[in-house]
C-alpha positions, 0 to 999 in steps of 0.5 A: 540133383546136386543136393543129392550129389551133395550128400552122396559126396559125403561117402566118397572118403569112407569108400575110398578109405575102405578099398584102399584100405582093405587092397593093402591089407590083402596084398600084404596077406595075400603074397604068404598065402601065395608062397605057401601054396607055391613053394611050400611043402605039401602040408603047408600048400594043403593048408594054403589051398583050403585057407583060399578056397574057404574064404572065397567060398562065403559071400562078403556079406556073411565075413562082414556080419561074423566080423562086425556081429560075431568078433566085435559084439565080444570082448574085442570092440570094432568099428564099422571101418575097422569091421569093413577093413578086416572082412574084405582085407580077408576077402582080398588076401584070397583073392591076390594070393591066386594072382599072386601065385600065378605071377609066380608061375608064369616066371620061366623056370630058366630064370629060377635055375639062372638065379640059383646057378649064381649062388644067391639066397632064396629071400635074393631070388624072389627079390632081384629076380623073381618078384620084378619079374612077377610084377609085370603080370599081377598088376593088371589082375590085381587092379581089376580086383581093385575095381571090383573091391570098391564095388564091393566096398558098398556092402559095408553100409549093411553093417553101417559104414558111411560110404556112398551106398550108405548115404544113398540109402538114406536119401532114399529113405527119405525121398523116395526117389531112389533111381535119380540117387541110386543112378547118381551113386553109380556113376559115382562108383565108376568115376572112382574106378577110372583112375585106377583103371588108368594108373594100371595101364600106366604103371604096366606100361612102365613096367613093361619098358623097363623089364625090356630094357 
């Protein structure tokens, strides 16, 4: 059993790196698509919305294989990581940019009137009233997403990323004894979610404070 925790320790960098990663490159993606289906005009929100909705509408797996098959076995050469990366960062971009949105809307009206009564530019408003505000209410969506992005996370050993699942597959492969390692696999998916699980309730709890105050 520990030499099977052994090499499945061999994934755990990889997963990470992975969700991490790709939560980073949604969350910064996600927060323009969110805008542009809020506040934008109605062409721009049309297009917003279709972008969201396409992109949430095929499986992870088909972005992996159109990224990794389609867009790296051309002109533009991609690693497995980088492959994983801009699939699931994609994935994640649609996903936070409805969390996103609804942070925005759960801002009381009164607060933007406020905002706007005082004379402050638009980019001032979403920074110094809007976007603490909105703070408060996305973090504790946007870590359970996180948790099901590591989750996710796992199908990138179809392509060949070297995450737990990777390594798990393999043993497999060459013991058969898939539900020792598969179940030790699980487990270590879900010792990694724990912490963020625990860092989301701290930091909205902290957030919570301070917006009290």
């Amino acid at each position: 059993m520990l030499h099977y925790l052994s090499v499945l320790a061999n994934g755990i960098g990889q997963t990470v790196a992975i969700t991490v990663t790709s939560f980073v490159v949604g969350a910064v993606l996600g927060l323009p698509l969110a805008l542009m289906r809020y506040a934008g005009p109605l062409p721009v929100r049309v297009i917003g919305g279709a972008v969201v909705e396409t992109v949430r509408a095929i499986p992870p797996i088909v972005w992996l294989f159109i990224v990794f098959y389609g867009i790296g076995s051309g002109s533009v050469q991609l690693s497995t990581f980088a492959a994983a990366v801009i699939g699931l960062g994609i994935i994640a971009a649609a996903y936070l940019s409805e969390i996103y949105r609804a942070g925005l809307k759960a801002v009381a009206q009164g607060q933007w009137e406020a905002a706007q009564a005082l004379g402050l530019p638009r980019l001032a408003i979403y920074r110094k009233v809007i976007f603490p505000q909105m703070l408060g209410v996305v973090i504790p969506p946007s870590a359970t997403y996180a948790i099901g992005l590591l989750k996710d996370s796992a199908i990138a050993s179809i392509i060949g990323a070297t995450d737990i699942t990777f390594y798990a597959t393999q043993e497999t492969q060459a013991t058969l004894q898939g539900l020792s390692i598969f179940g030790l696999a699980a487990l270590l998916y879900i010792a990694l979610s724990i912490p963020i699980a625990a860092t989301s309730r701290i930091t909205d709890r902290k957030l919570t404070e301070r917006l009290a105050r």
